[in-house]
C-alpha positions in Angstrom: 20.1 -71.7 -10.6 23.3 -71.6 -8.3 24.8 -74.3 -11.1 24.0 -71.8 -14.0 25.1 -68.5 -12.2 28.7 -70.3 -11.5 28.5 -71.4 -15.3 27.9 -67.5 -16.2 31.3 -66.2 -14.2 33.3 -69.0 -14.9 35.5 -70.2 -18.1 35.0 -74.1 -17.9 31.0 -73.8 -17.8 30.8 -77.2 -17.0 28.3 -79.7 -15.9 27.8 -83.2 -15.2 25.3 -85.5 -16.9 23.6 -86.0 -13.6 23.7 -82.4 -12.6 22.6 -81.3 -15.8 19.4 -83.9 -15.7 18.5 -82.8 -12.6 18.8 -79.1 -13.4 16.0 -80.1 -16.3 13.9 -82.2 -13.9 13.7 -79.2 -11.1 13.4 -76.6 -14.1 10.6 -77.6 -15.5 8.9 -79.5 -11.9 9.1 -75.6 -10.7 7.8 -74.2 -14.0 5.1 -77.2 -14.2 3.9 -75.4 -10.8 3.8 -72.1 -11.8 1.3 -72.9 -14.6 -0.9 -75.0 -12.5 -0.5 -72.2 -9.1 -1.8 -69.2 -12.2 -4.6 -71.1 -13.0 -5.2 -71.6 -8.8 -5.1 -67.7 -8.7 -7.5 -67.3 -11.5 -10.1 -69.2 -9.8 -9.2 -67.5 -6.7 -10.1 -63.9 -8.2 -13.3 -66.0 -10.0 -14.6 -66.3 -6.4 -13.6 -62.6 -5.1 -15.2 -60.9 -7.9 -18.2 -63.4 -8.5 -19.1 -65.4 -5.4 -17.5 -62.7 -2.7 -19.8 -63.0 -0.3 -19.0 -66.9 0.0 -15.4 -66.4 -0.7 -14.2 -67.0 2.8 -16.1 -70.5 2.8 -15.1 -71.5 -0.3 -11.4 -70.1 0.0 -11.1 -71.5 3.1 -7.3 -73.0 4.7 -8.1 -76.3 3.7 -9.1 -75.7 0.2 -5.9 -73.7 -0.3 -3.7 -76.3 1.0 -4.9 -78.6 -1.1 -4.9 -76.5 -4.3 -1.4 -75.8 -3.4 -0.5 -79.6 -3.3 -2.4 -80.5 -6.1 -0.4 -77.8 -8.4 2.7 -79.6 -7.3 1.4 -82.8 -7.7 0.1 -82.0 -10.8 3.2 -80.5 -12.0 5.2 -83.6 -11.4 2.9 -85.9 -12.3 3.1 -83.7 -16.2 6.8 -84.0 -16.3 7.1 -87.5 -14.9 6.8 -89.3 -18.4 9.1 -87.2 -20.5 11.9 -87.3 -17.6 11.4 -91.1 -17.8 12.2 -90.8 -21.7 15.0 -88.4 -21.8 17.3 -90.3 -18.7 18.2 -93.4 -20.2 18.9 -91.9 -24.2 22.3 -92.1 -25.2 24.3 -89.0 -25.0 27.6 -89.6 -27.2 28.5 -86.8 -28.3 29.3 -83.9 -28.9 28.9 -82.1 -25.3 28.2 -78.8 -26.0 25.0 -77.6 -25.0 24.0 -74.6 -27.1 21.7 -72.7 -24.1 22.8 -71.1 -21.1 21.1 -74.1 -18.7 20.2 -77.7 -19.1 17.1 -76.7 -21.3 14.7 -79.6 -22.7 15.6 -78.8 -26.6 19.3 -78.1 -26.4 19.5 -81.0 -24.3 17.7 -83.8 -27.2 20.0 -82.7 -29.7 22.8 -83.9 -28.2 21.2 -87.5 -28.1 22.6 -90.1 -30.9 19.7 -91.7 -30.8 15.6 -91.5 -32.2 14.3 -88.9 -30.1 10.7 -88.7 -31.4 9.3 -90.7 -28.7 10.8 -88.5 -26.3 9.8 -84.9 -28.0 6.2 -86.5 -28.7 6.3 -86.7 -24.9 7.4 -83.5 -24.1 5.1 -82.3 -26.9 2.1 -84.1 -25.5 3.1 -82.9 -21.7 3.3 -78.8 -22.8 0.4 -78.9 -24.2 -2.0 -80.8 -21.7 0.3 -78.4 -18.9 -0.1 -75.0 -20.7 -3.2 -74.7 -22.6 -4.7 -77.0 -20.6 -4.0 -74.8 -17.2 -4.5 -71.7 -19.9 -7.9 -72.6 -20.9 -8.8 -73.2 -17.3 -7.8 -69.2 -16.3 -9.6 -68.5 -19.8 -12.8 -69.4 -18.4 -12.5 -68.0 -15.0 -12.0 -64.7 -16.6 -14.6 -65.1 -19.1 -17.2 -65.0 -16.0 -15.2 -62.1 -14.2 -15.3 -60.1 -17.1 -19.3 -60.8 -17.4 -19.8 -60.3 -14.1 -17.9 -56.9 -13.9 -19.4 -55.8 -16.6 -22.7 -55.8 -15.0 -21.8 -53.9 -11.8 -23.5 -50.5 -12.3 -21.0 -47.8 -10.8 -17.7 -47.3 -12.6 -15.9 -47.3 -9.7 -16.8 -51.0 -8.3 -15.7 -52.0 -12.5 -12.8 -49.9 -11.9 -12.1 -51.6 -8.8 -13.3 -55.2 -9.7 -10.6 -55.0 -12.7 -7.9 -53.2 -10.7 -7.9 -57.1 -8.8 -6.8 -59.0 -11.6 -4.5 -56.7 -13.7 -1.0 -58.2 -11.9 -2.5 -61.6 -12.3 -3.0 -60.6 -16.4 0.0 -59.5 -16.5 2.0 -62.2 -15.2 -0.2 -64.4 -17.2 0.5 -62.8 -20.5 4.4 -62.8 -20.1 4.8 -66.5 -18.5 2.5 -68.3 -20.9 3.5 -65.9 -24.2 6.8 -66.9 -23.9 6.5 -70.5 -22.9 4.2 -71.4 -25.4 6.2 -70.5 -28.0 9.1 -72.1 -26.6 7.5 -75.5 -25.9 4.5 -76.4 -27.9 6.2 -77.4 -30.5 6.4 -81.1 -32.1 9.9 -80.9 -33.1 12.4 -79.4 -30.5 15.6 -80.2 -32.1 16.1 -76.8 -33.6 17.5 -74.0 -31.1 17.9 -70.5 -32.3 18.9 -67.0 -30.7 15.2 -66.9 -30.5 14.5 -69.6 -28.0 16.8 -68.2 -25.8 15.9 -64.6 -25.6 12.1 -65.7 -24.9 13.9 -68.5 -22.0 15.4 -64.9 -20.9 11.8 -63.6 -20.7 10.6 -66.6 -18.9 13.5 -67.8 -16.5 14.8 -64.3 -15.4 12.7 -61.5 -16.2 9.0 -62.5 -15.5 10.3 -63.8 -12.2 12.2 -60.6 -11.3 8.8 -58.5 -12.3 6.5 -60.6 -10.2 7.6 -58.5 -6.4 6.9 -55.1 -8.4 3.7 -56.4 -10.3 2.0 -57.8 -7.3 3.6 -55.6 -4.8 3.3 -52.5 -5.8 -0.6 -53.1 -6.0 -0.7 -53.7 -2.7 -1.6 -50.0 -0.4 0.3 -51.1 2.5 3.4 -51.7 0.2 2.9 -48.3 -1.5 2.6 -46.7 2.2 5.4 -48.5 3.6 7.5 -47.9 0.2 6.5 -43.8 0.6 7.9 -43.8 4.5 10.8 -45.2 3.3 11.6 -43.1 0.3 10.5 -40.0 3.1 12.5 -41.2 5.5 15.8 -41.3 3.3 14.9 -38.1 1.9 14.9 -35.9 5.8 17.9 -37.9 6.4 20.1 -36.9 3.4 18.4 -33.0 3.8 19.5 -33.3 7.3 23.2 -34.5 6.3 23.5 -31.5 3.7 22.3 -29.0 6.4 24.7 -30.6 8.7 27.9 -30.3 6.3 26.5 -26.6 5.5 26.7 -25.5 9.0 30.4 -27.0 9.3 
């Protein structure tokens, strides 16, 4: 990010081989993580809504510790084989990378080499990583939406959905755009396309997550409300100030 963000405000936009391999490597290794920590939520909200009255047994701080190293182990144990692949390829020429960051296509065709070994890797690894962790938070929401649907009131449905709307949301954005960046069997082609929906999913999605989740949250809204309250009495208390002068 830091690397990319100099690129954007400076006229060289530079970047070394080694730099640029590991902006890759940590780019997807975080993005791996994501996928794997959505699906970890998903359960999460499986238990809440269907199991609550175990959830603080089954939730417990052990379990989500582990989860938590699993999705990273898990993540880098999905990118481990394609990263393999793509390091040692020849890269000859020429040296202009037609993306705004080291991304997985833009980076292949720039190899003078066979590269279908190493976009049937990456091929193989998006689509074990994303539908894979996609089918998973498919099921758990298959049993919420069962099990919501037979609470009687409409205000426990109301509230049992209201739970997993940010999660839905992030969901639809990360793996919408993702998906149709990366399961792909051929990568070698980069258009305006790609990079607008890498917009969506590098900058945008992330920036949304504070006010998706947040803004859910009652003590956010409260604390959000005093301070909108606050700056309001103390510009009406400027303006009477200046009046009286």
């Amino acid at each position: 990010m830091p690397k990319m963000l100099a690129n954007t405000f400076s006229l060289t936009k530079a970047i070394s081989f080694v730099g640029c391999l590991t902006q890759s490597f940590f780019y997807f290794l975080l993005g791996s993580t994501e996928f794997f920590i959505l699906a970890v939520m998903s359960f999460d909200r499986y238990i809440a809504i269907c199991n609550p009255l175990r959830y603080a047994i089954i939730m417990n701080k052990q379990t989500c510790i582990s989860l938590l190293l699993g999705s990273y182990i898990g993540a880098f144990l999905s990118i481990l084989v394609s990263s393999i692949l793509t390091a040692p390829l020849p890269f000859c020429g020429p040296n202009v990378i037609n993306h705004f960051f080291c991304d997985s296509a833009p980076v292949l065709k720039l190899v003078c080499a066979d590269i279908s070994v190493a976009e049937l890797a990456d091929f193989v690894s998006s689509v074990l990583l994303l539908l894979g962790s996609l089918l998973l938070t498919g099921v758990s929401y298959t049993y919420i939406i069962i099990t919501i649907f037979r609470i009687p009131s409409v205000q426990g449905r109301h509230k049992a959905f209201s739970t997993c709307v940010s999660h839905i949301t992030v969901v639809t954005l990360y793996y919408g755009s993702s998906i149709f960046i990366y399961v792909r069997p051929q990568k070698g082609n980069v258009t305006d396309v790609n990079k607008f929906a890498t917009v969506l999913n590098t900058i945008v999605t992330p920036m949304l997550n504070p006010f998706i989740y947040s803004l859910r949250n009652e003590k956010v809204k409260d604390s959000l409300r005093d301070g909108v309250n606050k700056y309001v009495i103390t510009l009406t208390n400027l303006r009477s100030l200046k009046s009286k002068k």
